[in-house]
C-alpha positions in Angstrom: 0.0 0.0 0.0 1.3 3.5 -0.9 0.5 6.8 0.9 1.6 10.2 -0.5 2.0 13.5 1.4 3.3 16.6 1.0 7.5 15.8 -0.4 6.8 12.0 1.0 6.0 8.6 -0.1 5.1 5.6 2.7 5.6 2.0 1.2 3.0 -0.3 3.2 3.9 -4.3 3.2 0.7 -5.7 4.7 0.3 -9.2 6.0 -3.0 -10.4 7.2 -3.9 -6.9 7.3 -1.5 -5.6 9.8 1.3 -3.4 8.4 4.9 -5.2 9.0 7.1 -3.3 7.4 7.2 0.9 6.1 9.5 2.2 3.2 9.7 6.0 3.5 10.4 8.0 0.6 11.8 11.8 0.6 11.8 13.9 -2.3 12.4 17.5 -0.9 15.0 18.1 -2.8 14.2 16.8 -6.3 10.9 17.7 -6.3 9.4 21.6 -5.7 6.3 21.9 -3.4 4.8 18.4 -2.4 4.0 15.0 -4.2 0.4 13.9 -4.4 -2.1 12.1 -6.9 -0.2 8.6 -7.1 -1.1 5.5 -9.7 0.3 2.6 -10.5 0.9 0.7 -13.9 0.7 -2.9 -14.5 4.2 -3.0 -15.1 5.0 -1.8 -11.9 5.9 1.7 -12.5 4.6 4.4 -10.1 3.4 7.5 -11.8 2.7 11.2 -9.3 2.5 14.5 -9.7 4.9 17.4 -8.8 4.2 21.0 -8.1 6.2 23.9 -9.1 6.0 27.4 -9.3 5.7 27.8 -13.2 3.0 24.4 -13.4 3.3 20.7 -12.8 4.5 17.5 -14.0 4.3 13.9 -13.6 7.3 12.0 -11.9 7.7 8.0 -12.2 9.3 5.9 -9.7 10.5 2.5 -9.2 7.5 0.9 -7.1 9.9 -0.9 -4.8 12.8 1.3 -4.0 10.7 4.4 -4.5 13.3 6.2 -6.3 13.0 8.9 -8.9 13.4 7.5 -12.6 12.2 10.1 -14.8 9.3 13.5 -15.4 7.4 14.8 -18.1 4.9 16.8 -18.6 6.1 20.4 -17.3 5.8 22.1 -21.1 1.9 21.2 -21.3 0.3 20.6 -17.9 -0.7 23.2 -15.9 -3.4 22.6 -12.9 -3.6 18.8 -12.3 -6.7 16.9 -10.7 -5.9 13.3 -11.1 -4.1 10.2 -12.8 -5.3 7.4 -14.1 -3.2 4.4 -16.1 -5.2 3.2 -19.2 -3.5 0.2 -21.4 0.0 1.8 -22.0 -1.1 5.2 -21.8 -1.7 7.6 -18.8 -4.3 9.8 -18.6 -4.1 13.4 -16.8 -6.8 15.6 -16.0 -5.8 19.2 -16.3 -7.1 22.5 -16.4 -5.4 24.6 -18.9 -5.8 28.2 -19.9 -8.7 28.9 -22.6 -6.1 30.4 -25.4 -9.5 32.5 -26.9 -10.6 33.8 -23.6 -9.3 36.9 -22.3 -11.1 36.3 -19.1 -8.5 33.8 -17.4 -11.2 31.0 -17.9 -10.4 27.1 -17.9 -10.7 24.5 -20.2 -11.2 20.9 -18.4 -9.0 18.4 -20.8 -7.3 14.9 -19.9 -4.0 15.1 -21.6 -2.8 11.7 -22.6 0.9 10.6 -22.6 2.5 7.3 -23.2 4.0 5.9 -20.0 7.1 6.6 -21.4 6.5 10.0 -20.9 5.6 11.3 -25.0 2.8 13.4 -25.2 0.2 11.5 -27.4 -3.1 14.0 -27.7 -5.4 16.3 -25.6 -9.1 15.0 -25.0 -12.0 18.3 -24.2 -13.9 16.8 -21.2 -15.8 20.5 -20.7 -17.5 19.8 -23.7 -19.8 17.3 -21.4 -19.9 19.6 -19.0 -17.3 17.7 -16.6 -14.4 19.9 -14.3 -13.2 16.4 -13.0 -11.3 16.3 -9.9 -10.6 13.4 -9.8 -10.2 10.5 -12.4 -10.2 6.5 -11.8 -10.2 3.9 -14.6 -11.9 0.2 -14.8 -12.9 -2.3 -17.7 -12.4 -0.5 -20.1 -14.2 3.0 -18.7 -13.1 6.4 -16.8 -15.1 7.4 -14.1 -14.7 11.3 -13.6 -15.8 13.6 -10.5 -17.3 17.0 -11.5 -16.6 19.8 -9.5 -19.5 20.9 -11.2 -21.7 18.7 -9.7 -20.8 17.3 -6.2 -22.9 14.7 -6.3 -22.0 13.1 -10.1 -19.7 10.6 -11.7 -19.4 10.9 -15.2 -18.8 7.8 -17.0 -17.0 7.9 -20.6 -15.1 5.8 -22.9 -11.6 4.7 -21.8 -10.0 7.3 -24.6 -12.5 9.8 -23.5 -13.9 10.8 -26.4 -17.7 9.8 -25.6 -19.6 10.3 -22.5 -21.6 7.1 -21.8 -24.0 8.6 -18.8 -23.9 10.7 -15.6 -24.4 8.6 -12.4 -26.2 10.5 -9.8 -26.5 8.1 -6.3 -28.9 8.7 -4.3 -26.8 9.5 -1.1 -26.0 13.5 -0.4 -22.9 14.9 0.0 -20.1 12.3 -1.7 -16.6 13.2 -1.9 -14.3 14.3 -4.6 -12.1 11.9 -4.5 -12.9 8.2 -5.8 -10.8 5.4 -5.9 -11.1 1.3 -6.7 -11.2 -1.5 -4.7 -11.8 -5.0 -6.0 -13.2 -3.3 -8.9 -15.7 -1.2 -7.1 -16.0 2.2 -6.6 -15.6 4.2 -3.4 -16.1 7.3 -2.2 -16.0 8.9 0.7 -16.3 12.0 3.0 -16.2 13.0 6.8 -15.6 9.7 8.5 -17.9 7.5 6.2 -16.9 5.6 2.4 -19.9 4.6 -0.1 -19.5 1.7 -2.6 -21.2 2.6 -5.6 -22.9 -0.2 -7.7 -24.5 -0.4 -11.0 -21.9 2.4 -12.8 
């Protein structure tokens, strides 16, 4: 299990539940101001995000030793919200500076890179009306959170280019974040996690 805070990354072993043993990562010095929005790939690699004073990147790391392998990203990414590992590609949600509005507004895109770091194309999420904070991935769909709409998960097609249906639950008040466990989705807020069915 892995836990990012601030310049920090905790390596969990767990056995029968109980943690036995903690790898602790510090990246003060590489990177700028704080680590967060971690995801693995299937080949192991950990993918996060950095913050800098001029925008963000993503940073990978080796999932065992934790230490820095390589970043991309810092020429096109600007506000990041979430990561998400698709096939061999890695999807980032971003909010990037409307070029035709004079205004300061945003537009809501998941920029999509190979995991080797190459930029591969820009998907418009805003177009569906989705700000996502936060983005998780699972046979073969992306679940988004709107800042939009607190209470909705948007549901597209795993290169984001079609939005399938909004998901409204019933319960008030879900959190931002979402993650996945045994292919279900969870959410939670002050104290309390919700498993959402029938997405």
């Amino acid at each position: 299990m892995y836990v990012c805070s601030d310049n920090c990354i905790r390596r969990y072993q767990l056995h029968d539940g109980d943690r036995v043993a903690t790898l602790q990562a510090e990246y003060a010095d590489a990177l700028h101001d704080g680590i967060y929005k971690l995801v693995a790939a299937p080949s192991g690699m950990m993918f996060a995000t950095t913050c800098w004073d001029d925008g963000e990147d993503v940073v990978a790391l080796d999932p065992l030793t934790l230490e820095y392998r390589y970043r991309f990203g810092s020429d096109i990414l600007h506000d990041v919200y979430g990561l998400a590992v698709v096939g061999d590609e890695l999807f980032v949600c971003d909010r990037t500076p409307d070029p035709n509005d004079e205004d300061g507004a945003e537009l809501a895109v998941l920029q999509v890179f190979r995991l080797s770091g190459e930029h591969r194309r820009e998907v418009r999420v805003d177009r569906f009306g989705v700000h996502p904070t936060h983005i998780v991935h699972c046979d073969g769909r992306l679940y988004l959170r709107s800042s939009e709409d607190s209470n909705a998960i948007h549901v597209l097609t795993d290169d984001g280019s079609e939005l399938l249906h909004t998901y409204v639950p019933k319960e008030q008040g879900l959190g931002f974040e979402i993650c996945l466990h045994e292919r279900r989705l969870i959410t939670g807020r002050s104290h309390c996690l919700t498993i959402l069915r029938g997405l």
